[in-house]
Each structure stands twice: as structure tokens, then as C-alpha cells.
NUMAR-264416 format. One line per 10 residues: number of its first residue (from 1); for each residue x, y, z of C-alpha. Coordinates in Angstrom, 3 decimals, padded with zeros to 6 digits. Example, Ala and Ser with C-alpha at 12.3 -4.5 7.8 and 13.67 -1.06 7.14 Angstrom:
! NUMAR-264416
1	012.300,-004.500,007.800 ~ 013.670,-001.060,007.140
This chain:
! NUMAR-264416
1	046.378,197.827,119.291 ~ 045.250,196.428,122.505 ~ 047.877,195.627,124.874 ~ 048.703,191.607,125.433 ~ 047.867,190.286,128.709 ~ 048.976,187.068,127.460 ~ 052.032,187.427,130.807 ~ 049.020,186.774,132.825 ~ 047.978,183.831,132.102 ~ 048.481,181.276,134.577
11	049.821,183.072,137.191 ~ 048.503,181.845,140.878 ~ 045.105,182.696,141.852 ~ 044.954,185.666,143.516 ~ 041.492,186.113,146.147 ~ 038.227,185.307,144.502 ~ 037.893,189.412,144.014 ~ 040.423,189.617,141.541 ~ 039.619,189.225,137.444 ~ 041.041,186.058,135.415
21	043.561,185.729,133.777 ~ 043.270,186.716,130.204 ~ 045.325,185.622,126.773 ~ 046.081,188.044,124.571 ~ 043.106,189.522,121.645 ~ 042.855,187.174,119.044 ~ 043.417,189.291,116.166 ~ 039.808,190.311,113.980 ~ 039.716,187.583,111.199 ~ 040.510,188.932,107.846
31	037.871,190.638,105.511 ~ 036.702,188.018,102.511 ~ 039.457,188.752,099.736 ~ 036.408,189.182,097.410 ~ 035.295,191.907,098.827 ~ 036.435,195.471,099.904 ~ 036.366,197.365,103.261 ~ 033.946,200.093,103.158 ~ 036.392,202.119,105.431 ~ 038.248,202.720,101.827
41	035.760,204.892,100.689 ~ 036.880,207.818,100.098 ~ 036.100,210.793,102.111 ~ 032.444,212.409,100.988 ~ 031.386,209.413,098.784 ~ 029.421,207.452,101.008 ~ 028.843,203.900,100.295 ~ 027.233,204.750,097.070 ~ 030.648,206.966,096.120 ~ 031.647,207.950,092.466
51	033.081,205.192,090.390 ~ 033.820,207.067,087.389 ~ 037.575,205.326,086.477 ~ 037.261,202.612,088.634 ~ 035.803,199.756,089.646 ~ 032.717,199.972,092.047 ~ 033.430,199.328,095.715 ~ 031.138,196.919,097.444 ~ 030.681,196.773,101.122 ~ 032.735,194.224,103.466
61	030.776,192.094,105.408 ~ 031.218,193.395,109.436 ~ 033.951,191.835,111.224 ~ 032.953,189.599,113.523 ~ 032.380,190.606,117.140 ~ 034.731,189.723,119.535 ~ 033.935,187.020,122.106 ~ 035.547,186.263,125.674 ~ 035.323,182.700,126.368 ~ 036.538,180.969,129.862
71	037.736,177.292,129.811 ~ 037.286,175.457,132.943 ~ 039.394,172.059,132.947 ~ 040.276,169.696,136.274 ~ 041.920,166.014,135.161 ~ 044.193,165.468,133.005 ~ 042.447,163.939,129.454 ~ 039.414,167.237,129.932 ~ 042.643,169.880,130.515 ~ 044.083,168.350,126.926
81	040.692,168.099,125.722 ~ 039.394,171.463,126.754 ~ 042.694,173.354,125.953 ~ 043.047,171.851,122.841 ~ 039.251,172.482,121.405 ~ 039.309,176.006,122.364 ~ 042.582,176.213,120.151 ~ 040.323,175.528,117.298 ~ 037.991,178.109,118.060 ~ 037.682,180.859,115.695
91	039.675,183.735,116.029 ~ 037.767,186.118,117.235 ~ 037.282,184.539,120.572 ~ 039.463,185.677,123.125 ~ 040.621,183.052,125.375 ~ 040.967,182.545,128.781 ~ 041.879,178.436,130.975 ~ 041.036,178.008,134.264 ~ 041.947,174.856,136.155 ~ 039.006,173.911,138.839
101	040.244,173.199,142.225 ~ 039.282,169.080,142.720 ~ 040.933,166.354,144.583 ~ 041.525,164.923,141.198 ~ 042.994,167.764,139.706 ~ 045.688,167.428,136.871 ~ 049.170,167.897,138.230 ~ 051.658,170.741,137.381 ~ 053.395,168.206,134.726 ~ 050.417,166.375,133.618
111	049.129,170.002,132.509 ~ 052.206,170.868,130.872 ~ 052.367,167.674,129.102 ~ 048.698,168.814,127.982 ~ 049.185,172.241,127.059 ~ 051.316,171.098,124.329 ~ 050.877,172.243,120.498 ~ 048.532,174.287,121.503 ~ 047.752,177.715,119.388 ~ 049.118,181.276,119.979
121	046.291,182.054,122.201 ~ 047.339,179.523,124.698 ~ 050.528,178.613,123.732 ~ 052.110,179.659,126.705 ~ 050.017,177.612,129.268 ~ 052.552,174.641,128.415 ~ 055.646,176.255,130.110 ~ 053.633,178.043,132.725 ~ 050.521,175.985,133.943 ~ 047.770,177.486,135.829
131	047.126,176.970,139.736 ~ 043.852,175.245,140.705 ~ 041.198,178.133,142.041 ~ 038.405,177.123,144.131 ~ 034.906,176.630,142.466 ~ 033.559,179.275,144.699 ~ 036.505,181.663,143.723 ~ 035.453,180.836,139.957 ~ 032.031,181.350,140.245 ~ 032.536,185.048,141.682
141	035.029,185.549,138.684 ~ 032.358,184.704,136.318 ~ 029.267,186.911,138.288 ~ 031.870,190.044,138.216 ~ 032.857,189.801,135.182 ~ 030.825,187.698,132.804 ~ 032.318,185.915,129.567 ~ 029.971,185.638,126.464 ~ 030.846,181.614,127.234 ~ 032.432,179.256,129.491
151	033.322,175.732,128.244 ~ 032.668,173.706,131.099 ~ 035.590,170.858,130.370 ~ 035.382,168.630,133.765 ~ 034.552,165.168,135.303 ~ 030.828,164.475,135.314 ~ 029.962,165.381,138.831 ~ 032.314,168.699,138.679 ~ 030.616,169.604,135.585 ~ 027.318,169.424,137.237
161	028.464,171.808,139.919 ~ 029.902,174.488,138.299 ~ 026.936,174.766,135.886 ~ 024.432,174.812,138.594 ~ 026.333,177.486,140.484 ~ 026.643,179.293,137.238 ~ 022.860,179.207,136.817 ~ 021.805,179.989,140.297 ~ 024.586,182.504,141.515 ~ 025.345,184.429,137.828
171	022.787,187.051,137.132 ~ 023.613,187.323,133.114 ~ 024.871,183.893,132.885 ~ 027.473,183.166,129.892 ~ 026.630,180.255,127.497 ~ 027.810,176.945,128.935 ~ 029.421,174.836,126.583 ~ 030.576,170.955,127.924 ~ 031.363,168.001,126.265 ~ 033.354,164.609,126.597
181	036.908,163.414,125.466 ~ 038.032,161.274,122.771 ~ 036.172,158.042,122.049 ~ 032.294,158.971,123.777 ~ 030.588,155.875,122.233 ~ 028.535,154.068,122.795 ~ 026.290,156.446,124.493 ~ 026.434,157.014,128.537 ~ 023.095,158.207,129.804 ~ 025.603,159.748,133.129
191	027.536,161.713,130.353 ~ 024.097,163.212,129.299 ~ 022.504,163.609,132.886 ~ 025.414,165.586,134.838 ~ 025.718,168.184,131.923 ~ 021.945,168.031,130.902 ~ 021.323,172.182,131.461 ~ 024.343,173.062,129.102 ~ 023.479,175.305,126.377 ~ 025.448,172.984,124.091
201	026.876,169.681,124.283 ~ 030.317,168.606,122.048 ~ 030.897,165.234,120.286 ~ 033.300,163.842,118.039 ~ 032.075,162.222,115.347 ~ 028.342,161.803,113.248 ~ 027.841,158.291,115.133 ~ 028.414,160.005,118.337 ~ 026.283,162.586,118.141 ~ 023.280,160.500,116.636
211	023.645,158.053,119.751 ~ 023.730,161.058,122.207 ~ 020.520,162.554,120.404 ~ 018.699,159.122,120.940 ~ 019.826,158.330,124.222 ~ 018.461,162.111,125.410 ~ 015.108,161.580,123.814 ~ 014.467,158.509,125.284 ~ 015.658,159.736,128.924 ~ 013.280,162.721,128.233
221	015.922,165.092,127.691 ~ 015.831,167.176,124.889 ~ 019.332,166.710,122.503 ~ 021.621,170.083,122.452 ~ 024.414,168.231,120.759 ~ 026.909,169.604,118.414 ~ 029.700,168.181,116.219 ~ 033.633,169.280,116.595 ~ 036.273,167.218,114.992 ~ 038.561,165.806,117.968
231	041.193,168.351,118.171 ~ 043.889,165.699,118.610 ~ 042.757,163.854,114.859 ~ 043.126,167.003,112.868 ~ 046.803,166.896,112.471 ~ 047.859,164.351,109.277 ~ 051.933,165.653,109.372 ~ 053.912,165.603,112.311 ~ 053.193,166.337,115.554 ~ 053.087,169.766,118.046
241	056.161,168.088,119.749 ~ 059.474,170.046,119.354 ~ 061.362,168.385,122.073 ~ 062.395,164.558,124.025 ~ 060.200,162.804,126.026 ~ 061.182,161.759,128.911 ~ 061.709,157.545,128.781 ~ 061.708,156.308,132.298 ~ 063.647,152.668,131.781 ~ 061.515,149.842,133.441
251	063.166,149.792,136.792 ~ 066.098,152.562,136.793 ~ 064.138,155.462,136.840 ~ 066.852,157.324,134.154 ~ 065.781,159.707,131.549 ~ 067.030,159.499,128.096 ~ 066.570,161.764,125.114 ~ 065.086,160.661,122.285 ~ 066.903,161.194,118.548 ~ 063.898,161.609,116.187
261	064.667,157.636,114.964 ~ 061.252,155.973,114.033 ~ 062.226,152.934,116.422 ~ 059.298,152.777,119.046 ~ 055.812,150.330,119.014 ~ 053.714,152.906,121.743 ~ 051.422,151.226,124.316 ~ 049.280,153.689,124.863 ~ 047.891,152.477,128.529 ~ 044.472,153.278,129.877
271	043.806,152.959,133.772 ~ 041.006,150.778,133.971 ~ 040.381,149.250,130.592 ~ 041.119,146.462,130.766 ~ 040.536,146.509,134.959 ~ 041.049,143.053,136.195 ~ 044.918,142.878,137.525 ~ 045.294,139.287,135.499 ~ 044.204,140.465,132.283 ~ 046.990,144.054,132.788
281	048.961,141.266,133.491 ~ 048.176,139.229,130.107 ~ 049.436,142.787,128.509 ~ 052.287,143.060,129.836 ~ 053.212,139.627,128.904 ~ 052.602,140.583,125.686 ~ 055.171,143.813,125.852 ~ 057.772,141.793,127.169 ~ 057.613,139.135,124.539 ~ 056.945,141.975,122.016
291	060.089,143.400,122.840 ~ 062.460,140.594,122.935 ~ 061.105,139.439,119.474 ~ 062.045,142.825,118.216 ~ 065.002,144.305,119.461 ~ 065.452,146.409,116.679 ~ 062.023,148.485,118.484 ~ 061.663,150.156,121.848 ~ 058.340,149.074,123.044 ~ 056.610,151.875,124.994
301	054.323,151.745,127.737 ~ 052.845,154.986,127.334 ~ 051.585,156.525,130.454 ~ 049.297,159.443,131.933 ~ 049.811,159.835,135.288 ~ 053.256,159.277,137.394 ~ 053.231,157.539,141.345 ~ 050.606,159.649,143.260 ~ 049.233,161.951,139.966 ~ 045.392,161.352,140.024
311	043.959,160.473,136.349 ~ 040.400,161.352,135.214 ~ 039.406,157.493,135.896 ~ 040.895,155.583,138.795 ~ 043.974,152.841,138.208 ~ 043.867,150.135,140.579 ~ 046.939,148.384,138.379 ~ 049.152,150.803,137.054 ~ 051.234,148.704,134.232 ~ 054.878,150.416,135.739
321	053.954,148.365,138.943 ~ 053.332,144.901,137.286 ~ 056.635,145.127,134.707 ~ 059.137,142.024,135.793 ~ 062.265,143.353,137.424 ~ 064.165,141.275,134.570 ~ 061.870,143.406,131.350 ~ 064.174,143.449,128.757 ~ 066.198,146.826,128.091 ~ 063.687,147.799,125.069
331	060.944,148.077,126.761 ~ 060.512,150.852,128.918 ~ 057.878,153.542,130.530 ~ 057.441,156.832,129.413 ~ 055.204,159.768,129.927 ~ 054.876,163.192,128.255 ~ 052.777,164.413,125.188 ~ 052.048,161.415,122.872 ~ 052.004,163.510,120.183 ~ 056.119,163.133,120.300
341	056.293,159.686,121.557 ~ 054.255,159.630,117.809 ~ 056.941,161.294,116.239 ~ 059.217,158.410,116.302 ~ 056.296,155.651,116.397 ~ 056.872,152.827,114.210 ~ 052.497,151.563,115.750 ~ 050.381,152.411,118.297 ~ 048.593,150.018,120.291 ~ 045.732,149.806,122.731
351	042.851,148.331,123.530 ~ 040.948,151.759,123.028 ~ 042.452,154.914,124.060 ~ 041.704,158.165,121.669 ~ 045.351,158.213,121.149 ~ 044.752,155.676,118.374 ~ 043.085,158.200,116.760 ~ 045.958,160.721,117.031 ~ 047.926,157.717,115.245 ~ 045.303,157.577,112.268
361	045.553,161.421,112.028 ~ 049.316,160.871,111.455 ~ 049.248,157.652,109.155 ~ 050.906,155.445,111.855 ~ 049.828,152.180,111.663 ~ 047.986,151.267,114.551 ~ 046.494,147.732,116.702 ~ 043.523,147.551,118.991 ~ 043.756,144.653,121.163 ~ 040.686,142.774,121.041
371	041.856,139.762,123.549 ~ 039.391,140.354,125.586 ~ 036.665,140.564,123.405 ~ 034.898,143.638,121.779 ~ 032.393,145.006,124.322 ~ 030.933,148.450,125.908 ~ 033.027,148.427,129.184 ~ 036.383,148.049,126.836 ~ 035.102,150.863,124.983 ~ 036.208,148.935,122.078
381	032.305,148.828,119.890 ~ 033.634,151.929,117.626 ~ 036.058,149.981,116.283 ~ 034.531,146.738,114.989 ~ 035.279,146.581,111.161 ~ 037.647,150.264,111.238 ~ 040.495,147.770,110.111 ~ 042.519,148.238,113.113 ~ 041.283,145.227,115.317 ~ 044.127,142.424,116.361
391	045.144,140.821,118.991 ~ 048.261,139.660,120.894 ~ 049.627,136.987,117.994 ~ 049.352,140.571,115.953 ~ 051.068,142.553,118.057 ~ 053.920,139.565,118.758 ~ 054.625,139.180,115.308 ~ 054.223,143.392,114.151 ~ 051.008,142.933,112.304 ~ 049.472,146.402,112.605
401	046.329,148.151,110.575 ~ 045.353,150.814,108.691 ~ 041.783,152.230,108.864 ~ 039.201,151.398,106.194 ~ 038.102,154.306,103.968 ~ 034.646,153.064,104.148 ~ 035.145,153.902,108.237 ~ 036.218,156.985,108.854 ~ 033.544,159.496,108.228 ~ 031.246,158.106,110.509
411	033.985,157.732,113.044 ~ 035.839,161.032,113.623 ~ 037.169,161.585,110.479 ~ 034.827,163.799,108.988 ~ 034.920,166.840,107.129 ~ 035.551,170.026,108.783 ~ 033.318,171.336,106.731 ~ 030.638,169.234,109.113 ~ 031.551,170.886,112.175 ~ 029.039,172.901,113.291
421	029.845,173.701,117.237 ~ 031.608,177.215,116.598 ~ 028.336,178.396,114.570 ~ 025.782,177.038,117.320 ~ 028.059,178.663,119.992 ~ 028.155,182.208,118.078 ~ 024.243,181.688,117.813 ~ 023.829,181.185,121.952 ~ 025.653,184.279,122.500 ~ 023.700,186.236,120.065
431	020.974,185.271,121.861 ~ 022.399,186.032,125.084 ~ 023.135,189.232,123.846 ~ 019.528,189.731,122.938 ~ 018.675,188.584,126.450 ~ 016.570,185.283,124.920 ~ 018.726,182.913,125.675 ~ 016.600,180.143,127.122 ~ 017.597,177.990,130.624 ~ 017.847,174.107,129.607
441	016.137,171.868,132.797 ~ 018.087,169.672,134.470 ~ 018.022,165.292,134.256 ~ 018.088,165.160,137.942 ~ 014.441,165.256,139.089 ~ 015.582,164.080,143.030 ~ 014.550,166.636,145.969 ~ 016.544,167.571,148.727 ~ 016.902,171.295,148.415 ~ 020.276,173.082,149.725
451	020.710,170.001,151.740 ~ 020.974,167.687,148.166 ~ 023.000,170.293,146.693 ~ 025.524,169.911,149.522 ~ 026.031,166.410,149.260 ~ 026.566,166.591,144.961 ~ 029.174,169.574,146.324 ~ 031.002,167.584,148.414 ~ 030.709,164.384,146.141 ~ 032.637,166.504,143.623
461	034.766,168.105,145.546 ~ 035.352,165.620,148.352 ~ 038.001,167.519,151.098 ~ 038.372,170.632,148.655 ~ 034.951,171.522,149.986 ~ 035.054,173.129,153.491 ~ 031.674,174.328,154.043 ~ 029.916,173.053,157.584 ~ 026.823,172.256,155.625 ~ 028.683,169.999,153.091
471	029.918,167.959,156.616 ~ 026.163,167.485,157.803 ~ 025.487,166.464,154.129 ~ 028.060,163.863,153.779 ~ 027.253,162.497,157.524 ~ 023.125,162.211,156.763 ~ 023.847,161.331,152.922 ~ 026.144,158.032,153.438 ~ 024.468,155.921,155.652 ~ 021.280,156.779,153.110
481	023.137,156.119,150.403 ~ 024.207,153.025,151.659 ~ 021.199,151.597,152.645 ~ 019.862,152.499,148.635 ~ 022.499,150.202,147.319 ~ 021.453,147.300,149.513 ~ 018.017,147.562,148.520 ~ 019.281,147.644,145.048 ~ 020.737,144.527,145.203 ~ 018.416,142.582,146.762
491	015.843,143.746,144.267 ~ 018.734,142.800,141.921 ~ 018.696,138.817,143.228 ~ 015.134,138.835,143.224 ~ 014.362,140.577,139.956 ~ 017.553,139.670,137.675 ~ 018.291,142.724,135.186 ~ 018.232,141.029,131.881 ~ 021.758,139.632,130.217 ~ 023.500,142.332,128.883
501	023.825,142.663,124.843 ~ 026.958,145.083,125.299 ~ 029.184,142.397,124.142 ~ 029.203,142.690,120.116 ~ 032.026,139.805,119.396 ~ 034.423,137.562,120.504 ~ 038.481,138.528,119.386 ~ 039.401,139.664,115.939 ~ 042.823,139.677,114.269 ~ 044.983,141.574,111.512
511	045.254,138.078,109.832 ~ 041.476,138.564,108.630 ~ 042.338,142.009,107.661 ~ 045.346,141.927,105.893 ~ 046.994,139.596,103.256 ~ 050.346,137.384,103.944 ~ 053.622,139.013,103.169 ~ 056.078,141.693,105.301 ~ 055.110,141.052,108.567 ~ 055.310,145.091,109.510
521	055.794,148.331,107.748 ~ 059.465,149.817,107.664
């Protein structure tokens, strides 16, 4: 049996010279039950053996070959994203996490919280969390000793750097994988254009992945998109989480344990949707009043990122800052693994976060806040008709939904069966093996040489990069970049873009959806 390395696993980075970290062999996945190994031939038979007395022994198919595939993760929602996909992975792949070295790098207890309920392969990156390594440091990993794949599972312009330095600095390059996090519609052209010479692209759901494909073709791109269902809508029992979160009381900083009571209505929070200060403040109104209606409930604001933790987007408002030193004693802030703030939920409710989706996985009833209307910078257009839409008079008076059959395979709630990333991965290897794997161009058509390259390095990496060239970069690029957005805008007042048709509708409540009678579910 080959020994575990699992104990090495996110120990500190040594210097770039030293090998990865690995987790332990998956174990070969088990022959079909239908069929028998040929190793149980007996001696001198061959495959075509005697079966005088006995039923003829076919063939097994051959096990699978085993693959070593690298995750790269920085902020916090791609390290649970990128963890948590790779735990679905078949089992032949051998798995290894690395976190990339950014200014916006997930903290030690953001990756913890993470790294939770994840599978025996990388169980135990929840109690022991890797250290950030350097990009460069990463890159020489991968050139002296090259994975069959790396899943590329960072921030748009980190993602663009590593595979770039992949392609130009890795002689026998492993198959880059990328994708996005939770709820990726409607489509982003800068989702498609920073991870454009990917091998293979993940989405979530068939609506995804058909807005991706279009969007590519008509940016001149060609579509390398593949389907995985989210990792974190999979689960319909109860959660990965086996122990208390940590409830931070609005104002007293103490930490309570939690007793497995379903008693809570979780906010989950998102830092810049909504990102006006008033309308954060509108929510929290809502909490407050929320909570002192129902004292029966602990009302949760559900957060990512404690003071000074960086998040993958920025938060201008955090919601902790704008609670009213006299919030009532039920409603409090918490952080940790939603998946156990869900264990003990009673609703969720956002105004789009993905963790609505872990809610529908588990049958809690759930509430998307639609206040502020239904449009593409609330992220909020995948939900329109799922059931779940309401707004503040819902939330007030516990009106919460339930998704609409008619919804759900179109949005994330699929078959398995549909999946097909882990079979288009196994293909791109097979071709790498076979040495035709084929180089996918890049969106970005702008020149600039080593000189451009050093400005998207230190873009992405801000003071984590060092190099002298990245200084003269960032001292030529800024004043040029500056002087591009004024011309931008005074094209924009002379040549007005068009009004915007993002905006689908105006608010929509549970009392459309549902009929009169208990005014929540016990």
C-alpha cells in the first residue's frame, strides 16, 4: 500500500525547491460488481482459461489510472469553492490545495471555516490550513513536478496570472481547469476573458453554462464550458457541521454554543449586494424589527469575513458596523461554516448569496429579498419565478418559500447524472498524455510585451509582488490608465451608452406565491 502523506498537507511552505504537499492515494475505485478481475484467473489459463464446472470468467474493465491534481485557491468563497469541488472528484485523483499568496488572501479562520465537510482526501485541511506560497514559488512546484491538472480556483485577475505563467514557464503543462462560485448568472464577459486559455471552464447549472457558451461566441471566444453540480447543493440531509458556531452577540463580542435547537432565521450577508450604505441600512432595519416580532427566533446576520479579513469582493458597509447599540438580544452576528448555522435554521434569507442554495439542498425554507428590485448588479435574475422571491413585509411577518419543481433543473438542481466536468477533465489529460493537448488563445488581444505582463502581475498581486520591473510597470501604467478612463467618460457624455435592460422587475412577494394561513413553518 502506498504510504499516506496526508501529515503533509498544509504544512508551511518550505523554498520554492521543495515538492507540494500531497494528500494521501485515493484508493483505485472498485471493479464493476458485474464483472470479474482477470487477475483471478487461474495460473496457466490465460484469459481464455478452462471453464469446465464453472461459470466463464470475463475480463474486468482496467482500473482507472491514477491522476495528481493541484488546487490553487486565494479568497475565501474560491478556497470553499475549489476545496469543496475537488471533494467530488472521482476517486482516483489524488489531491493536493494550495493557497496562492495575494493581498486578498483567505485568512487562517476563514479557511478553516471553508475546509469544512470536506472528503477524506482533504479532510484534514479544516484543522490545519495551508500557508499562502508565492505564485512564483507555485509555478516552479508545478515545472518540477508536473500534475496531470491544476484547478485554477482564484479571483479573475489571479487566475489570469497563474495560467499564463503556467503556459509560458511549464514545459509539459498540466490541464488547467477554472471556474466561478455559486450563483455565475447572468453571464460576465470578465469571468470569460481572465480565464479564456483554460482547458476547461466549470458552471453550475444548464442555464449557466448555455449563457457562458453564448456570451464566448459572441466575444469571439470559443466555449470550453463544462457542467458540475455546486458542491454546496448536493447535500439534501444535514449538514458537514459536527460542532457550535461561534455567535458573536451584536455589541459584546461573547461566544456562545449553540444546542442543535431549530431556533435561528440566517441572514446570510453579502459585501456589496446591496452596496449603497442606506439600502444595508434598510436591512438591518428589517433584522431588528424581525427579531423583536419574533422572540421565540435568533435572527442571524451571517457573516464571511471578521474586522480586517479581506473577502473575495470588497465591503464598504459591513452590516456588524451599522447594527444599533440598543439591537435586541436575538439578533446577533455570527461567522463560521453556514452549513451549521443551517443545522438549526428555521429560513435563510438574502438578497442572493449561493448559500440559499445550500438551504434548498437541505429543505429549509428560504426568502430572497427583492426590495430593491430584481436586476443584474443584485445578482438576483436567477431567481425570478424559483418561488423564493419576498420582500421585507415577508420576512417581518415569517413568510418564507419553497422552490418550484418546475425551477430547479435549469437552476442547479440537476441530475448528477448531467455532470459532465470529471469526464471532459479525464479526456484533457488523456490527451496530455498523448502529447495533443491543444493551447486555448487568450481574450486579451492588448500589446505591451513583458512590460504589460508586469502591470496584470502587479494588478493581481498588488505589494505581494516585489519584482523591480512590476514598480516601473505600475509607475508608467497608472497615469495611462488614468488618462483611458477620462477619455472614457467624456466619450461617455458625448455618446450616451444606451439604458440598460438589466433590470427584469420591480419587487415581488411570498403573498403572490403562497396561499393565506400559518404565517411560517414550525
Amino acid at each position: 500500500m502506498t504510504p499516506t502523506r496526508a501529515d503533509q498537507i498544509g504544512e508551511r511552505a518550505e523554498p520554492a525547491e521543495s515538492a507540494p504537499a500531497r494528500a494521501e492515494p485515493a484508493e483505485a475505485a472498485p471493479t464493476r460488481p458485474d464483472r470479474t478481475d482477470e487477475r483471478a484467473v487461474p495460473a496457466g489459463t490465460g484469459r481464455r482459461g478452462s471453464t469446465v464446472g464453472r461459470e466463464a470468467r470475463l475480463p474486468s474493465d482496467p482500473p482507472p489510472r491514477a491522476r495528481r491534481v493541484v488546487g490553487l485557491v486565494d479568497t475565501d468563497s474560491f478556497a470553499k469553492w475549489g476545496a469543496h469541488l475537488l471533494a467530488t472528484a472521482p476517486a482516483h485523483w489524488r489531491l493536493e490545495l494550495l493557497v496562492v499568496a495575494t493581498p486578498r488572501s483567505a485568512s487562517r479562520t476563514q479557511l478553516t471555516a471553508a475546509f469544512r465537510g470536506l472528503d477524506a482526501r482533504l479532510r484534514h485541511l479544516a484543522a490545519r490550513p495551508p500557508e499562502p506560497v508565492p505564485v512564483d514559488a507555485i509555478v516552479r512546484l508545478l515545472r518540477d513536478d508536473p500534475p496531470d491538472a491544476v484547478l485554477v480556483a482564484c479571483i479573475g485577475p489571479v487566475a489570469e496570472l497563474v495560467i499564463d505563467e503556467v503556459h509560458r514557464r511549464v514545459r509539459r503543462r498540466p490541464v488547467l481547469l477554472t471556474g466561478l462560485p455559486g450563483i455565475s448568472f447572468p453571464a460576465k464577459w470578465k469571468g470569460v476573458f481572465f480565464r479564456a486559455r483554460a482547458d476547461l471552464f466549470v458552471l453550475h447549472s444548464h442555464r449557466e453554462v448555455r449563457a457562458y457558451r453564448d456570451l464566448a461566441r459572441a466575444g469571439g471566444t470559443e466555449p470550453h464550458f463544462a457542467l458540475a453540480t455546486l458542491p454546496f447543493a448536493r447535500s439534501t440531509g444535514a449538514g458537514p457541521g459536527d460542532g457550535a458556531a461561534a455567535d458573536v452577540a451584536a455589541g459584546d463580542g461573547t461566544a456562545h454554543d449553540t444546542d442543535g435547537a431549530r431556533d435561528a432565521v440566517v441572514f446570510a450577508a453579502q459585501p456589496s449586494v446591496p452596496a449603497d450604505e442606506h439600502d444595508r441600512r434598510r436591512v438591518v432595519g428589517w433584522l431588528v424589527e424581525t427579531a423583536l416580532r419574533h422572540p421565540e427566533w435568533r435572527v442571524v446576520v451571517k457573516v464571511r469575513a471578521a474586522s480586517g479579513e479581506h473577502q473575495t469582493h470588497r465591503e464598504q458597509y459591513p452590516y456588524p458596523a451599522l447594527l444599533p447599540a440598543d439591537a435586541p438580544p436575538n439578533l446577533v452576528v455570527a461567522s463560521g461554516p453556514m452549513a451549521q448555522h443551517l443545522d438549526r435554521a428555521v429560513a435563510l434569507v438574502t438578497v442572493s448569496s449561493t448559500a440559499v442554495l445550500e438551504a434548498v439542498a437541505r429543505g429549509v425554507p428560504a426568502l430572497t429579498l427583492t426590495d430593491f428590485g430584481v436586476s443584474r448588479m443584485l445578482i438576483n435574475e436567477v431567481f425570478v419565478d424559483s418561488g423564493l422571491e419576498g420582500d421585507a413585509d415577508d420576512l417581518v411577518a415569517g413568510r418564507f418559500g419553497t422552490v418550484r419543481p418546475e425551477w430547479r433543473h435549469d437552476n442547479h438542481f440537476h441530475p448528477f447524472t448531467d455532470d459532465d466536468w470529471a469526464d471532459r477533465a479525464e479526456s484533457l489529460m488523456r490527451a496530455r498524455d498523448d502529447g495533443t493537448l491543444v493551447d486555448r488563445p487568450a481574450a486579451r488581444r492588448s500589446r505591451g510585451g513583458a512590460l504589460r505582463r508586469a502591470w496584470e502581475r502587479k494588478n493581481a498581486l498588488g505589494s505581494d509582488d516585489r519584482s523591480v520591473l512590476g514598480v516601473v510597470a505600475l509607475g508608467l501604467g497608472t497615469p495611462v490608465r488614468a488618462v483611458k478612463r477620462v477619455v472614457r467618460r467624456l466619450r461617455g457624455l458625448v455618446r450616451p451608452a444606451p439604458v440598460s435592460t438589466a433590470v427584469v422587475g420591480p419587487p415581488r412577494s411570498q403573498r403572490d406565491e403562497v396561499p393565506a394561513g400559518p404565517s411560517h413553518r414550525e
